[in-house]
C-alpha positions in Angstrom: -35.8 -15.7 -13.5 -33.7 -16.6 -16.6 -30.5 -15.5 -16.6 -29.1 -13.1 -19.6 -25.1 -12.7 -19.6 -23.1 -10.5 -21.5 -19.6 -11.2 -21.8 -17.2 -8.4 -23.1 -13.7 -9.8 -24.3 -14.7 -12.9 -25.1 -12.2 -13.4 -28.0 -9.3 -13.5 -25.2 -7.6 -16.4 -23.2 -10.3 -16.3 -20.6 -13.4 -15.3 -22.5 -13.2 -18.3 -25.2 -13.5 -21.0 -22.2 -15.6 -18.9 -20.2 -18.2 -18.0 -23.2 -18.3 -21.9 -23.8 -18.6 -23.0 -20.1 -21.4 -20.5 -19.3 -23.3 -21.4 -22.7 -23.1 -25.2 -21.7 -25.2 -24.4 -18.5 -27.6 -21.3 -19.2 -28.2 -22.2 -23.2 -26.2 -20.6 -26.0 -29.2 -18.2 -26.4 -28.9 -16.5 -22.8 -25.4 -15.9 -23.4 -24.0 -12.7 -25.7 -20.4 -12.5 -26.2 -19.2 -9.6 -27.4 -15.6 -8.4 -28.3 -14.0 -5.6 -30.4 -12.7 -8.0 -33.1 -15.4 -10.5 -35.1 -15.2 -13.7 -33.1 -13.6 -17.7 -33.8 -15.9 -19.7 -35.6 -17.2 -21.4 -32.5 -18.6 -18.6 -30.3 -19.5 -16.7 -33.7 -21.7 -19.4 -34.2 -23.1 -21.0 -31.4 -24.9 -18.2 -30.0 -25.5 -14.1 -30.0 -22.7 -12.0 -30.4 -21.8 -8.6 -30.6 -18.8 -6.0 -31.8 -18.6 -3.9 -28.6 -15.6 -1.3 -28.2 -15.0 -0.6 -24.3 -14.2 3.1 -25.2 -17.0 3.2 -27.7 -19.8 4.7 -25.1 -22.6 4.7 -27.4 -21.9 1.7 -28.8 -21.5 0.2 -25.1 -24.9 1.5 -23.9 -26.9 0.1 -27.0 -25.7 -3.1 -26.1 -27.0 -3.0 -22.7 -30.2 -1.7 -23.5 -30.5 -4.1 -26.6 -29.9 -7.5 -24.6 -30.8 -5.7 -20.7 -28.1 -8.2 -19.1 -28.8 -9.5 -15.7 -24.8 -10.5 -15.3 -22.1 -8.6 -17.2 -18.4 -10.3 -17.3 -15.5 -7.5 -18.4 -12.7 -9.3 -19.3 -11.8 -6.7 -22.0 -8.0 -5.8 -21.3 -4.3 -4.7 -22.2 -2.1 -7.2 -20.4 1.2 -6.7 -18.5 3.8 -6.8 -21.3 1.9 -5.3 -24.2 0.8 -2.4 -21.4 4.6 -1.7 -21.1 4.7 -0.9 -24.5 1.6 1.1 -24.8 1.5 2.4 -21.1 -1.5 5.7 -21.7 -3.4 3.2 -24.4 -3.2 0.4 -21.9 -4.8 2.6 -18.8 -7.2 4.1 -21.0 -8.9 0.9 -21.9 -8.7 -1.0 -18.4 -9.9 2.0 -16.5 -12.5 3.9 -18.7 -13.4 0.1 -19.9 -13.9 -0.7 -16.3 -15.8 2.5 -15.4 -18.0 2.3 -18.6 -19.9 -0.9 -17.5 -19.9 -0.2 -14.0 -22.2 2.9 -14.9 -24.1 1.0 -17.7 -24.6 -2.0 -14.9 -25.9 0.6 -12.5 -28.1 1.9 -14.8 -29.5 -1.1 -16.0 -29.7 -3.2 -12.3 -27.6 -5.7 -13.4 -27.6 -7.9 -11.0 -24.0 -9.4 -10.5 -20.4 -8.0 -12.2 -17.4 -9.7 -12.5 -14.5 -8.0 -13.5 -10.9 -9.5 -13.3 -7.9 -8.2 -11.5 -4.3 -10.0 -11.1 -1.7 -10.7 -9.3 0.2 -7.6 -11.2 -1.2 -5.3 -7.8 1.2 -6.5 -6.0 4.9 -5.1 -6.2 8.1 -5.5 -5.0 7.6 -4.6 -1.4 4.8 -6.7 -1.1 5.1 -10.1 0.6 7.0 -12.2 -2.2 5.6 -16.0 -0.3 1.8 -16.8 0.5 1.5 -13.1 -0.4 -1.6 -12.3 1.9 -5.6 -10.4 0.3 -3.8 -7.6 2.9 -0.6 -6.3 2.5 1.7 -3.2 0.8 0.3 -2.8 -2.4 3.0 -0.9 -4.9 2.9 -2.3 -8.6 5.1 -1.0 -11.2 3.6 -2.3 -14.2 0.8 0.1 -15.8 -1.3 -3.1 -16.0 -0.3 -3.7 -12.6 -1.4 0.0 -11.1 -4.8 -0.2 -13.4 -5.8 -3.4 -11.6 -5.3 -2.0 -8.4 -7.2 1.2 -9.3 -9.6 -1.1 -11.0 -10.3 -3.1 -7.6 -10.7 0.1 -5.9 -13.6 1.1 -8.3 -15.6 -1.7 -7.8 -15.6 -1.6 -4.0 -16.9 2.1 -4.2 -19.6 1.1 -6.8 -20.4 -1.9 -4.3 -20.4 1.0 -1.3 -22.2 3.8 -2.9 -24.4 2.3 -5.6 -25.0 -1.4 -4.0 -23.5 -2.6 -7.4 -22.7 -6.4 -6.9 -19.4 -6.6 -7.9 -16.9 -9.3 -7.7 -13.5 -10.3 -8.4 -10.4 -12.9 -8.6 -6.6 -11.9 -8.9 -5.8 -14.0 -11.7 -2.3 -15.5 -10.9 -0.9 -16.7 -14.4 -3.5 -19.0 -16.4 -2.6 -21.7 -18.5 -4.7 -22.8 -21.1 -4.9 -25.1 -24.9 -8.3 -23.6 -26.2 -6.9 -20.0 -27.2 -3.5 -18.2 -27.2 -2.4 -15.8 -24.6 -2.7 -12.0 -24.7 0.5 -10.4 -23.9 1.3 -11.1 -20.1 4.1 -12.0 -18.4 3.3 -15.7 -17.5 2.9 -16.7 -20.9 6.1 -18.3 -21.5 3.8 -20.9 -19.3 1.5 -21.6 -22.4 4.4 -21.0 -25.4 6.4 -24.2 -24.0 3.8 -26.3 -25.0 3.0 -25.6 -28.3 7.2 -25.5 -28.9 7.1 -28.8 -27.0 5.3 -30.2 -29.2 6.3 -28.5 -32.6 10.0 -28.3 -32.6 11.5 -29.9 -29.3 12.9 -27.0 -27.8 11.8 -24.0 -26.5 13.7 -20.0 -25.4 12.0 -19.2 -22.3 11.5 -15.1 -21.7 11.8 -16.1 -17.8 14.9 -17.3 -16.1 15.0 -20.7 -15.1 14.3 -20.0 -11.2 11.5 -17.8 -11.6 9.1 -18.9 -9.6 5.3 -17.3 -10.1 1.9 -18.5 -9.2 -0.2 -20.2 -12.2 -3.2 -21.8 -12.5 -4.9 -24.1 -15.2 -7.5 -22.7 -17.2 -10.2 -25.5 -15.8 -9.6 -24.3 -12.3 -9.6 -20.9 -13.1 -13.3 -21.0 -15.4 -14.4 -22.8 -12.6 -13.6 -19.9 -9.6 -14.7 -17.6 -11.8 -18.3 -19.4 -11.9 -18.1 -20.4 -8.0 -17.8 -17.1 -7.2 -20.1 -15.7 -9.2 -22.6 -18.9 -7.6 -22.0 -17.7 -4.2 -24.7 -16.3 -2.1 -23.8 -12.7 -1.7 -24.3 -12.5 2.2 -21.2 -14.9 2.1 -18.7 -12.6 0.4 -16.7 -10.8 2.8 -14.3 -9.4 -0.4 -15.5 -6.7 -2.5 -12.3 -5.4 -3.9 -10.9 -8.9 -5.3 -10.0 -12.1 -4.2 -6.9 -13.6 -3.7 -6.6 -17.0 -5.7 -3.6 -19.1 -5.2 -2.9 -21.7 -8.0 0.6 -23.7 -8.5 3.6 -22.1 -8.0 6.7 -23.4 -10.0 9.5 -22.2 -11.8 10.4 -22.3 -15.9 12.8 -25.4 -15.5 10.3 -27.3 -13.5 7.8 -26.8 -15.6 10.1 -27.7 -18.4 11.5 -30.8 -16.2 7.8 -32.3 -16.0 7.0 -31.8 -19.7 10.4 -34.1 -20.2 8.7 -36.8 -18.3 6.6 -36.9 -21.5 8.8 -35.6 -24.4 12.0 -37.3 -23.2 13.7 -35.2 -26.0 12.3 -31.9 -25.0 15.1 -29.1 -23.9 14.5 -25.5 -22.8 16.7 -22.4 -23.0 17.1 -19.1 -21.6 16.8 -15.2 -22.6 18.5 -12.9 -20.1 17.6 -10.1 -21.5 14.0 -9.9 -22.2 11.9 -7.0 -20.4 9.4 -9.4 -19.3 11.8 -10.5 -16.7 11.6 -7.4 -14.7 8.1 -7.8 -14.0 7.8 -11.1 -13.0 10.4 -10.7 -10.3 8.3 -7.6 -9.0 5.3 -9.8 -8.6 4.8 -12.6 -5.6 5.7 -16.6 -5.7 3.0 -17.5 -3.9 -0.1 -16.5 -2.9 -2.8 -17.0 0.5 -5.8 -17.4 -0.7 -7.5 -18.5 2.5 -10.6 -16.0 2.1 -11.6 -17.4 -0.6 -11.5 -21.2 0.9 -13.4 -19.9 3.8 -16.0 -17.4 1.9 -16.8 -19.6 -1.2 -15.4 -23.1 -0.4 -12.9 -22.5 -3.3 -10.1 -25.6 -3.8 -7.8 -26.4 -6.0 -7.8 -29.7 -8.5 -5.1 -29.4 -11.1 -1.3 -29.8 -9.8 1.7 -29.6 -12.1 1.8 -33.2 -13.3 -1.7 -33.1 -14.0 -2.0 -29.8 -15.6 1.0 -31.0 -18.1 -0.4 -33.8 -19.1 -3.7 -32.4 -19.7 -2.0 -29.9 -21.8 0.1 -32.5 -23.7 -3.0 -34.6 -24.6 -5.2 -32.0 -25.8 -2.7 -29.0 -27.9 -2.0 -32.9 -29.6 -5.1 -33.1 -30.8 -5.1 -29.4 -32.6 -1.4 -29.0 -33.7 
């Protein structure tokens, strides 16, 4: 049976690579990507899209009954530091959001979900190294305590209703094809574009804060393992743990120097962002995943820079 996939958010870091990706192997035609704003050029374009609001039920359910989706990707969201400032707006949207397609998908028998939670569920009495899928769960972030909820959500629709949901715990996701949406980590994909525009850059992170990241060609290409994996192998159905590359500001800064000799970095003490990435782990164990979907890693630090470096050349 031919696939049809709905993807909600798709304006967003995540949703701009993954629209592309999943048009490049299903056609642009089984592919609708949808978001609340009118979309870039190139997924406007190159296949069906839609204006969908999360909150907007109506609107929401005509799109499912218009296309009848056999996989649905949510990415729609309000990230970690933007949720700080708009904490009920922020919970409202990633938890009625959520609970909105997870009804719609029942409803419909889509056959597989996948909805995106984050390293933000963890908190600061959870394991700070190789944080474990199992441990003390207490995020402080609203972001942070929607994901969890989130992750709880789709388990019980996977209990009760046999929805097949899955998930990843995004650590921080680096990326050149679209700007970031207001989380913590992404100092991680500001340093580049100053890199390479001006020579210097004011990180929002102290120099030894050390979180987990991941390029954006790892991360697009999880997501579509995962989602490839038989179900009988998933032993997850809350969210995956999914370890990337762990490094720290001034690293990251110290490897770009290898390739802009010139390039210096500063530091804000006093940005609010700072605060939440010291609640949240420096490593993560992502062994389940290894074992359940074969999941590895391919881009380390030097690689992922100069990746970077070579493409944002090309568009800046």
């Amino acid at each position: 049976m031919s696939e049809k996939i709905l993807v909600i958010g798709a304006n967003g870091q995540i949703g701009t690579e993954l629209v592309t990706a999943l048009r490049g192997i299903h056609g642009a035609e089984a592919v609708i990507a949808s978001d609340i704003n009118s979309a870039a050029y190139a997924i406007r374009n190159s296949g069906p899209y839609e204006l969908a609001n999360v909150l907007d039920k109506d609107n929401l359910h005509h799109i499912f009954e218009k296309h009848r989706p056999t996989q649905v990707y949510l990415l729609a969201a309000i990230l970690s530091a933007v949720g700080e400032q708009k904490p009920k707006v922020a919970w409202d949207l990633n938890m009625t959001g959520l609970l909105h397609v997870l009804d719609f998908s029942v409803e419909f028998k889509v056959d597989k979900v996948f909805w995106p939670s984050s390293i933000a569920v963890f908190g600061p009495h959870s394991p700070q190294y190789q944080t474990p899928q199992y441990c003390v769960m207490d995020p402080n972030t609203v972001y942070g305590f929607s994901k969890l909820a989130g992750e709880r959500w789709c388990e019980y629709y996977f209990t009760k209703y046999g929805l097949d949901v899955r998930s990843i715990r995004y650590p921080g996701l680096v990326g050149w094809r679209a700007n970031p949406g207001g989380g913590t980590t992404d100092y991680a994909v500001h340093i580049f574009h100053q890199a390479l525009k001006a020579g210097t850059y004011e990180s929002f992170l102290s120099a030894d804060t050390a979180l987990p990241m991941m390029y954006m060609d790892d991360a697009i290409r999880a997501t579509m393992t995962l989602m490839d994996a038989p179900a009988a192998t998933l032993s997850i159905r809350s969210s995956y743990n999914l370890s990337g590359i762990s490094f720290t500001p001034a690293q990251l800064a110290a490897e770009i120097k290898k390739h802009i000799p010139n390039f210096e970095i500063s530091y804000n003490d006093n940005d609010p962002r700072q605060a939440i990435a010291d609640s949240w782990p420096k490593s993560i164990n992502d062994s389940y995943a290894q074992k359940d979907w074969n999941w590895q890693l391919e881009y380390d630090l030097p690689k992922m820079v100069e990746d970077m470096l070579v493409n944002l050349k090309k568009i800046i």
